[in-house]
FIFI-178436 format. One record per residue (C-alpha): residue number from 1; residue in three letters; x, y, z. Coordinates in nm, 4 decimals. Layout:
N
NUM; ala; X; Y; Z;
...
This chain:
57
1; unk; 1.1933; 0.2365; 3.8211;
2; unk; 0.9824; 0.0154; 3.5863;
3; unk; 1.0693; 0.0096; 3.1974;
4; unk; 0.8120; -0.0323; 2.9768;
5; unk; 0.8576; -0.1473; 2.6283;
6; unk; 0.6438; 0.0645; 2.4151;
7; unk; 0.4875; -0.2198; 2.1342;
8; unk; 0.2603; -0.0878; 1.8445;
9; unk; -0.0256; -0.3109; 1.9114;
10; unk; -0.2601; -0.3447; 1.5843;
11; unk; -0.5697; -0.1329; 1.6298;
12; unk; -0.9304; -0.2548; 1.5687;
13; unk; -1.0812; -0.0990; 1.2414;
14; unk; -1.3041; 0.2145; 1.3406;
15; unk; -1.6541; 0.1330; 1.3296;
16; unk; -1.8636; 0.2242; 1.0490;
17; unk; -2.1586; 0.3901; 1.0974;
18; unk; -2.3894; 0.6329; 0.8649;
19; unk; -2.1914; 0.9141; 0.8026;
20; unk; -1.8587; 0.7089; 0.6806;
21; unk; -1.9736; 0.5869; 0.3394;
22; unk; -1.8535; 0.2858; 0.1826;
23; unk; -1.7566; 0.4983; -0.1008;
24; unk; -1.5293; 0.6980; 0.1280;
25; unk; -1.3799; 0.3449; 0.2267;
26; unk; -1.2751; 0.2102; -0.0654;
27; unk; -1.1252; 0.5641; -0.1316;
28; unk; -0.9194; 0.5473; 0.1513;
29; unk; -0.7871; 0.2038; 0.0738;
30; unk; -0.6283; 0.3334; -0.2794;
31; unk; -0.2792; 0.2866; -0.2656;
32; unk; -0.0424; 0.5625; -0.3983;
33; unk; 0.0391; 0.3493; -0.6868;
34; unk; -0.3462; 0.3492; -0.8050;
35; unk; -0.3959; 0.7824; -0.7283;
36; unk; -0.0714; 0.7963; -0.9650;
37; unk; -0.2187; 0.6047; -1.1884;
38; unk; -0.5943; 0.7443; -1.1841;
39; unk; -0.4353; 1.1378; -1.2121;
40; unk; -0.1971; 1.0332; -1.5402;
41; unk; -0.5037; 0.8671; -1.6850;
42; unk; -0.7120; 1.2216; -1.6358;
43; unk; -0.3969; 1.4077; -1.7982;
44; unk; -0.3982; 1.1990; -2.0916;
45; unk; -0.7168; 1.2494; -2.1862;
46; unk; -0.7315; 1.6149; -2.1343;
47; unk; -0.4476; 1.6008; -2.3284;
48; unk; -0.6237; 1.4094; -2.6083;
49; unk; -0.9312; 1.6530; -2.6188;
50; unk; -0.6964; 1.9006; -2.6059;
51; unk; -0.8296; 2.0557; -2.3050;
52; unk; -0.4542; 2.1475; -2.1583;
53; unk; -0.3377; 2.4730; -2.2146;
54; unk; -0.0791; 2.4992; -2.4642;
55; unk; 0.3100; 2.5830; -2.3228;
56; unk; 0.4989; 2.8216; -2.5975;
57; unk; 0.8397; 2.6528; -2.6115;
């Protein structure tokens, strides 16, 4: 009985062709840190032009 030693091996980047925009690339490559940072932005300025529905407290 062989044993194999299963190795992650890196993986070429898919090619890009028409359909895959580049736009749709750099999306992809957003860290989390940058989509947290991109949705508080939107909240604050709804916020400021007091789009946000008000919470009766």
């Amino acid at each position: 009985m062989t044993w194999r030693l299963l190795v992650n091996s890196p993986t070429p980047p898919p090619a890009t062709t028409a359909a895959r925009s580049v736009r749709l690339d750099a999306l992809g490559r957003l860290g989390a840190d940058w989509w947290s940072v991109i949705v508080s932005g939107v909240v604050v300025v709804l916020a400021v032009l007091g789009a946000l529905p008000k919470i009766p407290w």
